[in-house]
N, C-alpha and C positions, 0 to 999 in steps of 0.2 A: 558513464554507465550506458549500455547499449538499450533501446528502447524494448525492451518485452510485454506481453498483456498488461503483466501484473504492477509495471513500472506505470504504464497509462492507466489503470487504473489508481492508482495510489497516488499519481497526478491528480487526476478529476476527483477522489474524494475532497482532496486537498481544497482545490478551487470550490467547491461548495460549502466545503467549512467556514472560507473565505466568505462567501457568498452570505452566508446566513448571520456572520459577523459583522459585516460593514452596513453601514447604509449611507455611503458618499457613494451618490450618482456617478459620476465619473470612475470611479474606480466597478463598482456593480457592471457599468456598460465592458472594461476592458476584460472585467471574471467572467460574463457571458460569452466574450469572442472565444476565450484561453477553453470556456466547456464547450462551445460548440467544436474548437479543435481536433478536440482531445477525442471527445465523442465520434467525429470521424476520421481520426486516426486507430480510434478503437475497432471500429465499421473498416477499414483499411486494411488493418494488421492482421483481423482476424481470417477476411475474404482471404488475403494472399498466404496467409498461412494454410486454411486448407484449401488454395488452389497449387499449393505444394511448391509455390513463389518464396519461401522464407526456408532454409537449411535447419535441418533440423535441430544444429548447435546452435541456432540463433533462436529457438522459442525459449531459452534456458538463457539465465543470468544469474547463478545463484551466491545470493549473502554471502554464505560462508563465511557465518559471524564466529570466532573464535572466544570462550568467557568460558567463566568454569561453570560448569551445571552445576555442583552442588549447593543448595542452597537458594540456586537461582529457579525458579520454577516457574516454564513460559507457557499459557495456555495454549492446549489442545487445538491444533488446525486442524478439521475435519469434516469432508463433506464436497461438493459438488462444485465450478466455478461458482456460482450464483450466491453460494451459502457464504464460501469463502471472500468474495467482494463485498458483504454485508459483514462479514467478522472484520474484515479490513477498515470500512467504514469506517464502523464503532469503535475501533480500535486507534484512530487517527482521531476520533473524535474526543478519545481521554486523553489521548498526546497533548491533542489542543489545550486542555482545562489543564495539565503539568506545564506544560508548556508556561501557562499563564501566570503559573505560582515564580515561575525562576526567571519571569520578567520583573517581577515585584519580590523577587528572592531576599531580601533585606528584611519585609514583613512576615518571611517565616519565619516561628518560633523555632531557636535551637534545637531542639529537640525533634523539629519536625522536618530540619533540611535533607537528612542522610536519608527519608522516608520520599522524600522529592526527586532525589539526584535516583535513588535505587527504581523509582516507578518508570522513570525517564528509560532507564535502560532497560526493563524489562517488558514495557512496552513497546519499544522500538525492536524488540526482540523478536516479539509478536507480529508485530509488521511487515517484516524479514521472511518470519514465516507462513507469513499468508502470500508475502508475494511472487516466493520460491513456488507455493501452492499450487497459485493459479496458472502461474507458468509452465510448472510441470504436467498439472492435469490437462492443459493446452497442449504438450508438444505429446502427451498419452494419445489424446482424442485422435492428433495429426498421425503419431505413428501406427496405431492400428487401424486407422481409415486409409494407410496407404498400400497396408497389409492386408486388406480386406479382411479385416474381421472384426 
């Protein structure tokens, strides 16, 4: 996958999930190097993109998750980079807690697996579309800054 905002973004929630998860010394010191990275590749990405250093098909990576929408209903992405990097978070942050269930997926009740597997995807859905989001409102900002308007 080609690195876009929203891709470094969705890295560094990640590593802070981590982050808040562990507490082995060793591991904490290599999550600190991977977010200071990230964080100035974010600071990188964003300078050259609007110093008009990145082509404009390169602010864009998009999912283009193919499922069938009915019945599948992915929340609402909407609002500003800022807003959307904070739905992203949070959104990675329930990944994590499914996530956790289908490591110990044998202690889910029957009944409760198909409710696991189905959050799995509908959250990663979400994710998809937060990260196309910020992408796109990123390569918005670049193309009418270059348009002067």
């Amino acid at each position: 996958m080609s690195e876009t905002l929203g891709s470094l973004c969705d890295k560094l929630t990640i590593v802070k999930l981590k982050q808040f998860h562990s507490e082995d010394q060793e591991r904490l010191k290599s999550l600190s190097t991977q977010e200071h990275q990230l964080q100035n590749e974010i600071d990188e990405f964003v300078s050259a993109a609007v110093a008009g250093l990145i082509p404009l098909d390169r602010l864009t990576f998009a999912a283009n998750k193919i499922f069938k929408q009915e019945g599948n209903v992915v929340a609402e992405v909407l609002g500003n980079i800022g807003k959307v990097f904070s739905q992203l978070a949070e959104v990675n942050c329930k990944l994590w807690h499914e996530q956790e269930l289908v490591y110990e997926f044998e202690t889910v009740p029957v009944s409760g697996k198909d409710k696991v597997v189905k959050q799995l995807a509908l959250l990663n859905l979400e994710r998809n579309k937060c990260i196309d989001c910020i992408n796109d409102q990123l390569r918005s900002i670049i193309e009418h800054k270059s348009i002067g308007i």
